[in-house]
ZAMARGU-4260 file (C-alpha; in steps of 0.2 Angstrom, whole numbers, plus 5000, padded with zeros to 4 digits):
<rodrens>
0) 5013/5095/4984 | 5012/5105/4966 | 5008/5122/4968 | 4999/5120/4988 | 5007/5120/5004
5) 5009/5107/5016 | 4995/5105/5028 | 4999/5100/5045 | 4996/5079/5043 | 5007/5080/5028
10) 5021/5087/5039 | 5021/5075/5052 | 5021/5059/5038 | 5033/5047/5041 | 5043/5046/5025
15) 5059/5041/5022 | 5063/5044/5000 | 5075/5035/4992 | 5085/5045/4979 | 5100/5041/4966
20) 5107/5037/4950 | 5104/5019/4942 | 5107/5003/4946 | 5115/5008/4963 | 5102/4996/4973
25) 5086/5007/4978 | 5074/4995/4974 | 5083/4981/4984 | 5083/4992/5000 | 5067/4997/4997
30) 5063/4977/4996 | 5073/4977/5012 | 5063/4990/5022 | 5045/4982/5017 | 5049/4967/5019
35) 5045/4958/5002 | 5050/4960/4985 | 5037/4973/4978 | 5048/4982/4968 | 5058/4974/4952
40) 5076/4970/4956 | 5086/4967/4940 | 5104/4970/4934 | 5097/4981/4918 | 5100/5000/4922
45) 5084/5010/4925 | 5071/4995/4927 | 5061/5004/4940 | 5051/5016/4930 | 5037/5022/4941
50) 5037/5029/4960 | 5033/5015/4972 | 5026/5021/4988 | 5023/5006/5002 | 5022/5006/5021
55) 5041/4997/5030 | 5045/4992/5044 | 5062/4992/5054 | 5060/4982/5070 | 5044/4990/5081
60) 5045/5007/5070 | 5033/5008/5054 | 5035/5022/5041 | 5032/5025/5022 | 5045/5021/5012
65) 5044/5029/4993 | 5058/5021/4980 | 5061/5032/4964 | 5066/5032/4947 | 5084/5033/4944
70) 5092/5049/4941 | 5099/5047/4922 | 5116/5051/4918 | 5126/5056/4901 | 5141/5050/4899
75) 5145/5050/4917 | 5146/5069/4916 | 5132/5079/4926 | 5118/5083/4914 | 5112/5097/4909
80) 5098/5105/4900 | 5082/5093/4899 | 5091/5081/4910 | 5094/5092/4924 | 5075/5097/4922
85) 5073/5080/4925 | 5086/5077/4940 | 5079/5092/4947 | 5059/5086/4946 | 5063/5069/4953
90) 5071/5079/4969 | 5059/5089/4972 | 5045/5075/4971 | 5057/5066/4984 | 5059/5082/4997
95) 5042/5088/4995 | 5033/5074/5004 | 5048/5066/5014 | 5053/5069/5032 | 5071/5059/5028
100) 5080/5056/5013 | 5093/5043/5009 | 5105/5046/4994 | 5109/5029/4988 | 5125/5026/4979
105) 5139/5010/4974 | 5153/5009/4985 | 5162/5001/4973 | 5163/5013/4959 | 5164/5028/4974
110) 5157/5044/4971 | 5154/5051/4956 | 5149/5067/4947 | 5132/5064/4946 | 5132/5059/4965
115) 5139/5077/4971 | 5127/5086/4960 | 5110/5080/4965 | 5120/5082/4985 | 5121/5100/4979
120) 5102/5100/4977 | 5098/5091/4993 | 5109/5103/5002 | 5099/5117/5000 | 5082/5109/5005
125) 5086/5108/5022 | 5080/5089/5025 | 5089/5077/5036 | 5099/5068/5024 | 5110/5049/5022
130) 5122/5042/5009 | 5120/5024/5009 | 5135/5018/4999 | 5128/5000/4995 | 5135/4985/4988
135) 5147/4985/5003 | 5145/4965/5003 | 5162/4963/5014 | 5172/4973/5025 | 5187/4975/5016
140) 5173/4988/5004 | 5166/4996/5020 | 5183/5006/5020 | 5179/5010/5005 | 5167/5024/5010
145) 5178/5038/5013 | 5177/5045/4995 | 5159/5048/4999 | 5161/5060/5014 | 5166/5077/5001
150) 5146/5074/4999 | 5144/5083/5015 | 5132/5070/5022 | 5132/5056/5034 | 5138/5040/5025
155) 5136/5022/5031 | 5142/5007/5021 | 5127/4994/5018 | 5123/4979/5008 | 5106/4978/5002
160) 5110/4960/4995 | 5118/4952/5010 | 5106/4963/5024 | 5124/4972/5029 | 5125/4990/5039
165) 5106/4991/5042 | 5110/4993/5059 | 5117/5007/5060 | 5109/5017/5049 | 5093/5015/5054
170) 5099/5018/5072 | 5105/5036/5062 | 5087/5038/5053 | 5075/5036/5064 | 5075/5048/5077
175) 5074/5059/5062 | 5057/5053/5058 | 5044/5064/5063 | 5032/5056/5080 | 5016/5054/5076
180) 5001/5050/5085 | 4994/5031/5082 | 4976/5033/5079 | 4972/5016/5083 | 4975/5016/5102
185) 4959/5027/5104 | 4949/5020/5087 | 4954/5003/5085 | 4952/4997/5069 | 4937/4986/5065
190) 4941/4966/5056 | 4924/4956/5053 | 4927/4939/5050 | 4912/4936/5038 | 4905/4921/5027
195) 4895/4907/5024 | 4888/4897/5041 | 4901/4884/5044 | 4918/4890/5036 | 4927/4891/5050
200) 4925/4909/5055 | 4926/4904/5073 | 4940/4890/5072 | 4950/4903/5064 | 4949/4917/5075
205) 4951/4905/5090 | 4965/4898/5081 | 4972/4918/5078 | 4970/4921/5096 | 4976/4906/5105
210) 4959/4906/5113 | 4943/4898/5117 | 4934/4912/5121 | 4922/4911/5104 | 4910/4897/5105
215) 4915/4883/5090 | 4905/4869/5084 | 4900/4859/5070 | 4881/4864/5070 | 4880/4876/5055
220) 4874/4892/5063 | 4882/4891/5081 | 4886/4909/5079 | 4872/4921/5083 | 4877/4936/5086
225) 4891/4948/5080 | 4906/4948/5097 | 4921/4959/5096 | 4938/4953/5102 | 4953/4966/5104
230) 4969/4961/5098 | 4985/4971/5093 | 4999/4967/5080 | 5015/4973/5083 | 5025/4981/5096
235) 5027/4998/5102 | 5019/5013/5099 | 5016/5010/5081 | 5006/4994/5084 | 4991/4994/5079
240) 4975/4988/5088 | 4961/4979/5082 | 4942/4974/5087 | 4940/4956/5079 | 4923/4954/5075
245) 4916/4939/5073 | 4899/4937/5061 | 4886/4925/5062 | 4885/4914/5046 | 4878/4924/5031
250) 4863/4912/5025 | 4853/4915/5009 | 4837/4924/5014 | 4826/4913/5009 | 4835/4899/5022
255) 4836/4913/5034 | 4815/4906/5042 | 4817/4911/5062 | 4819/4929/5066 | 4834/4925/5075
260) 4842/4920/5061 | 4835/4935/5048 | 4839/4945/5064 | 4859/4937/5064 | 4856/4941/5042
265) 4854/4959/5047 | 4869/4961/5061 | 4881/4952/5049 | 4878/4966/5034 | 4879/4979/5046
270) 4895/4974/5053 | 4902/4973/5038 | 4894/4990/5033 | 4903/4997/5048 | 4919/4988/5047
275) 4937/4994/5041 | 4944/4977/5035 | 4935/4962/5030 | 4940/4945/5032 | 4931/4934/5020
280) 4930/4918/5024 | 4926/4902/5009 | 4930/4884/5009 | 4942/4878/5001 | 4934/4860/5000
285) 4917/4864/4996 | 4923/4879/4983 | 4914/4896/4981 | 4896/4893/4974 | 4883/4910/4970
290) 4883/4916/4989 | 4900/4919/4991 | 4897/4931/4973 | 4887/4942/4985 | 4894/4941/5000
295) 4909/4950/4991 | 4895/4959/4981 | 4893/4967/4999 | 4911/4970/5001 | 4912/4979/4983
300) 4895/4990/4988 | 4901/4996/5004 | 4920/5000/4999 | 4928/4988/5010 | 4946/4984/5010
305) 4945/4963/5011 | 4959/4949/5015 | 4951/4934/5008 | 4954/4917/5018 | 4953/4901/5009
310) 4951/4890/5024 | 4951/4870/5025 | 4966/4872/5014 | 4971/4856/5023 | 4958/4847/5014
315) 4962/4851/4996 | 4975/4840/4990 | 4984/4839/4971 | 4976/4847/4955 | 4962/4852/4967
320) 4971/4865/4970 | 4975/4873/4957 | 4958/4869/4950 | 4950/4878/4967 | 4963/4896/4964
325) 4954/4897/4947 | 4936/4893/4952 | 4939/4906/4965 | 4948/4920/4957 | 4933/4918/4945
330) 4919/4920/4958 | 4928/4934/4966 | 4933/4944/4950 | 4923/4960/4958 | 4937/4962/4972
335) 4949/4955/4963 | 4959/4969/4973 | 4960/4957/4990 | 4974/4947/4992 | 4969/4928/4997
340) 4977/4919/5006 | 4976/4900/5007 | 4975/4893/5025 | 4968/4878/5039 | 4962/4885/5056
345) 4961/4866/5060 | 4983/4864/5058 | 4986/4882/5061 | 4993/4883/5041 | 4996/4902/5036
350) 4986/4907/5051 | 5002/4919/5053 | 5003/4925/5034 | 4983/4929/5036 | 4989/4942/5051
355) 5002/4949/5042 | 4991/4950/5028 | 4976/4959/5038 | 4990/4971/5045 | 4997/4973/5026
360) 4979/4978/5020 | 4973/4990/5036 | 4987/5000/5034 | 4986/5004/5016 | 4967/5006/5018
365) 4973/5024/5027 | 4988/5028/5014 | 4990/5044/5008 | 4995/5047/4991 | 5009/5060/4990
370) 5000/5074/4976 | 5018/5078/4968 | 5021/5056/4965 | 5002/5054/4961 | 5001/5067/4948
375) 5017/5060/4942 | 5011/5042/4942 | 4997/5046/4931 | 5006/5057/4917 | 5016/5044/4914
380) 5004/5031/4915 | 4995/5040/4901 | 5012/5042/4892 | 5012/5024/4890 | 4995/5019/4886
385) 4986/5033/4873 | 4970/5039/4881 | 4956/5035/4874 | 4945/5048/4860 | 4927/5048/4865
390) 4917/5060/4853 | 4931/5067/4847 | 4939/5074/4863 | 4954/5063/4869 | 4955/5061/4888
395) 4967/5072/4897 | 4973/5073/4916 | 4976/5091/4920 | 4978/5087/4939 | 4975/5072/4952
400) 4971/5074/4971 | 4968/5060/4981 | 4952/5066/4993 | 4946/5053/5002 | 4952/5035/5013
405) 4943/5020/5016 | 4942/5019/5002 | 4954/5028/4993 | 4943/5039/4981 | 4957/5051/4969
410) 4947/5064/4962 | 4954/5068/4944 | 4951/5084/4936 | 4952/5083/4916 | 4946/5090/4900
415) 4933/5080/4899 | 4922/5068/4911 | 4916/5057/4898 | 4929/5052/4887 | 4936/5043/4903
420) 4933/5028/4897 | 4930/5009/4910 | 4941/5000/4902 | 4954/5016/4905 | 4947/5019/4924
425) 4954/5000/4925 | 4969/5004/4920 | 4974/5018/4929 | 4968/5010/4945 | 4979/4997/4941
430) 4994/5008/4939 | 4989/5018/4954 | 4988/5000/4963 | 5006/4993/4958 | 5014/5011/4961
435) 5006/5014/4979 | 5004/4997/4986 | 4986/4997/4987 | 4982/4980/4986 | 4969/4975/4998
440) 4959/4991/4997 | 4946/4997/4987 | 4953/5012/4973 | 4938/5025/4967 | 4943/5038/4954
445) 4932/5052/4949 | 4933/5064/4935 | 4928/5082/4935 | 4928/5095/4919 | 4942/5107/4923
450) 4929/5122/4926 | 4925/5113/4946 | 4944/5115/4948 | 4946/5131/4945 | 4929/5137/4953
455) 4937/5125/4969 | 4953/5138/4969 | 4941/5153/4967 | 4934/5149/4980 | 4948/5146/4991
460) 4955/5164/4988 | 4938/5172/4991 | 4939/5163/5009 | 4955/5168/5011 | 4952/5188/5007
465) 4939/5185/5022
</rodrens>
């Protein structure tokens, strides 16, 4: 991190950086790793431009894998001067927060200058690192990787296209990963399933756990009370584990006559106040209508990250469709943040996708942003898009710390508060949401004047002459 030590969670993070010139394949073993295609893969040199940060998997084990810009070169020579201020900042951004580094390159151009300098620089950081010589799409180029040993590293021949060689060097990189204690086992994470009476909250979490053990019917309002269910995705000891709670329908409280069922009102907001993830349930046939504005109205107030399930999906048919996305991404436009996913607990449609999208959203609810990438991120977000002038003073980042989870709340300390503009916030969340893999979870920025940074670091000396 700039300018601070590493506390002791940052240590044990799990994250595996991946360094190297352009156009050598990061961003498609990135892709690999997580799973989906997050970050842009093109033949044009140098397309990824910002740090992406998102959580991978490799069979049972999970870590965070963080894809960087491309080291620039000059003429194929090794650079100097403002470029090797350059190659030496995007290393140090890479080490300071990694446990494991892997130095991409192209097996068929072999190693070049550029390569054995930014070895030089990994060398003396002391980190546990891997050159993976890519675009090894055959065999006949696996024997190809003996011009990459004078790197000094382990080398290992891998095609990110063809999903080549991952074998073995992940059997190399893992046990190099730092163990880390899963919080979940003893605090399972909290899901409600909440919505309107008679979406199919019930159906669906049967239907997700191959159960009966929730009462289903067609009577609106079955459901009176909140029950929790456990349930686990994934294996080993970083599966996480889960308390499914299912809500009893949210009426309007005007409908809401009995006690019981203001009663039911009441636990349904509170599980929702005291959940991690919610799961919001709307029908697809009937489309969203004013309630479902406030059921995520309640999502919004309480900083909640949120999957939204569009359930009866069986039942929309043809330019319905496509008519019902727009309806809803209108009605929903306050957490526009929460991926929705399309589904039928009746024929079992995307019931899997929804899981992995649950999983997906719980576990960047927790992410933590790496201070040296985020402050990084955010200079050259406000590189591209001018700040705005409010008053006469244009708005300037002088440092970023993110200082809170669930919800991610980054506390910005800048010249001045106010010329912070909403239209800006917006944008910079957005940035901060593409770069990290937030999606899913709720992102707070806050700005304060420089003077309540600096007093933060008087006061941290004064402690420490104590």
């Amino acid at each position: 991190m700039s300018g601070r030590g590493k506390s002791d969670e940052d240590a044990l993070r799990r994250v595996l950086a991946i360094v190297g010139r352009p156009n050598v394949g990061k961003s498609a073993i990135f892709n690999r790793f997580c799973g989906r295609r997050i970050a842009i893969v093109h033949e044009q040199s140098g397309v990824t431009r910002d740090r992406l940060v998102a959580e991978a998997h490799y069979g049972d084990a999970v870590f965070e894998a963080v894809d960087t810009g491309g080291i620039t070169e000059v003429d194929g020579a090794v650079p100097d001067g403002a470029i090797e201020a350059g190659i030496q900042q995007q290393v140090d951004i890479a080490v300071a927060d990694a446990a494991v580094i892997l130095l991409v390159t192209d097996v068929t151009r072999g190693a070049v200058a550029l390569d054995e300098h930014v070895a030089r620089l990994l060398r003396r950081r002391g980190r546990p690192v891997f050159v993976v010589a890519n675009k090894a799409d055959n065999r006949g180029l696996d024997e190809q990787i003996d011009d990459f040993h004078g790197l000094g590293f382990p080398v290992f021949a891998v095609s990110a296209l063809h999903n080549r060689g991952f074998g073995a060097l992940m059997d190399a990189v893992l046990p190099e990963l730092p163990d880390v204690t899963n919080p979940t086992v003893a605090a399972p994470l909290r899901v409600t399933v909440a919505g309107h009476p008679n979406v199919g909250k019930s159906s669906y979490i049967n239907r997700l756990l191959h159960s009966d053990r929730l009462i289903v019917a067609d009577i609106p309002g079955t459901t009176r009370d909140s029950v929790d269910v456990p349930f686990v995705v994934g294996r080993g000891a970083q599966a996480r584990h889960y308390l499914l709670t299912d809500t009893p329908g949210m009426r309007r409280a005007r409908k809401a006559r009995s006690a019981v069922e203001k009663f039911s009102l009441m636990r349904a907001e509170r599980s929702i106040r005291e959940t991690d993830v919610v799961v919001f349930v709307v029908d697809a046939q009937k489309g969203p209508d004013a309630h479902d504005k406030k059921i995520a109205a309640l999502v919004l107030k309480y900083g909640k990250a949120c999957v939204v399930l569009a359930n009866k999906w069986d039942l929309v048919t043809g330019r319905g469709q496509n008519k019902y996305r727009e309806e809803l991404a209108a009605a929903l436009q306050p957490i526009a943040f929460a991926p929705v996913v399309f589904a039928s607990a009746l024929t079992g449609y995307n019931i899997r996708k929804s899981i992995e999208t649950i999983d997906y959203v719980a576990g960047r609810m927790r992410a933590r942003l790496p201070t040296g990438l985020l402050n990084r991120t955010l200079a050259e977000a406000c590189a591209q898009v001018t700040p705005p002038i409010v008053k006469g003073k244009r708005f300037k980042i002088l440092y970023a710390t993110q200082t809170r989870t669930q919800p991610i709340r980054v506390t910005l300390f800048v010249n001045s508060p106010r010329a912070l503009t909403a239209a800006y916030a917006r944008y910079l969340v957005r940035v901060l949401r593409e770069s990290f893999d937030l999606y899913g979870t709720p992102v707070l920025l806050q700005a304060r004047a420089r003077h309540a940074q600096a007093r933060g670091k008087a006061g941290r000396r004064q402690r420490a002459r104590r």
